[in-house]
N, C-alpha and C positions, 0 to 999 in steps of 0.2 A: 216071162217066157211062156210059149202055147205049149200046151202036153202034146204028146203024139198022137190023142185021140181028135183033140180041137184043129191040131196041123190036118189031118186025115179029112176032118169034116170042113175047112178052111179049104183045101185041094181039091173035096167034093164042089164046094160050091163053085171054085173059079172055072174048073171043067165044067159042070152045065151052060154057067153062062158063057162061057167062049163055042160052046154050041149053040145054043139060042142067036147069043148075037155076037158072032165073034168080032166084028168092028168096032163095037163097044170095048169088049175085053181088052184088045189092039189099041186105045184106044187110053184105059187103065194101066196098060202093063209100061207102055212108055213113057220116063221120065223126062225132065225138062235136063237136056243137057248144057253142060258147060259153055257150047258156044251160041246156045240161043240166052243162056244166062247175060254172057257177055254183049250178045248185042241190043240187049235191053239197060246197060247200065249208061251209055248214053245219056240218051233218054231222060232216065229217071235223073241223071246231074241235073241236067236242062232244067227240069221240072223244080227239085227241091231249089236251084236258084233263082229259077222265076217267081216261084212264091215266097220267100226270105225277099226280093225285092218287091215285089209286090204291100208283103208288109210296109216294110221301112217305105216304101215311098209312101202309105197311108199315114204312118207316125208323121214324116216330114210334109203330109199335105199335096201332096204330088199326085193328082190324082190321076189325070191324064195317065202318066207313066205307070201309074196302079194296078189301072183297067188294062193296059198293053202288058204287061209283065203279067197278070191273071189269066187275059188270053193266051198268053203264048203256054203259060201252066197249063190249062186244059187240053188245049190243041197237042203239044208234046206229050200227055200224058194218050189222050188217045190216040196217035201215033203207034205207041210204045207195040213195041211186035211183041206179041202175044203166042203161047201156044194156045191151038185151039182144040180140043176134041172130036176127032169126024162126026156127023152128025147122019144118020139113018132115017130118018124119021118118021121110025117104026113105032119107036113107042109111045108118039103123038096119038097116030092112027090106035094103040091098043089100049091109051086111056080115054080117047073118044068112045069107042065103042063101048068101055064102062059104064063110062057116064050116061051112053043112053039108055044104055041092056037094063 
């Protein structure tokens, strides 16, 4: 558990940066909910049985079937709907300017 001083200076800092940048904060504050949970488990079935066959077709020599069931693993995995975090691209520009200052 945080003491009431570390909660106080925890709340300081989420308040600056949701001034600074608050699309970022918006951004953190949102979880991944239940029905993007759910429609990522698809997906992830497709994948775990593409590569358990994948496997077993290399144990049994199958190769052909190996390389298709591998592809379909990748393919499905990047697929998979994702949350993504909005992106500003603020703070590209303010560690370039680091870099060069």
């Amino acid at each position: 558990m945080l003491s009431e001083r570390e909660r106080r200076v925890l709340r300081e800092i989420e308040h600056r940066v949701a001034e600074t940048d608050p699309r970022f904060a918006a951004s953190m504050r949102r979880s991944i909910s239940a029905r993007e949970r759910r429609a990522a488990l698809p997906y992830d079935a497709v994948v775990v049985v593409a590569v358990l066959s994948a496997v077993l077709c290399l144990e049994l020599s199958v190769n052909g079937a190996a390389v298709v069931a591998a592809v379909l693993a990748v393919v499905m995995f990047f697929l998979r709907p994702r949350r993504r975090p909005a992106r500003t691209g603020r703070g590209l520009l303010r560690c370039r300017r680091t870099w060069e200052s």
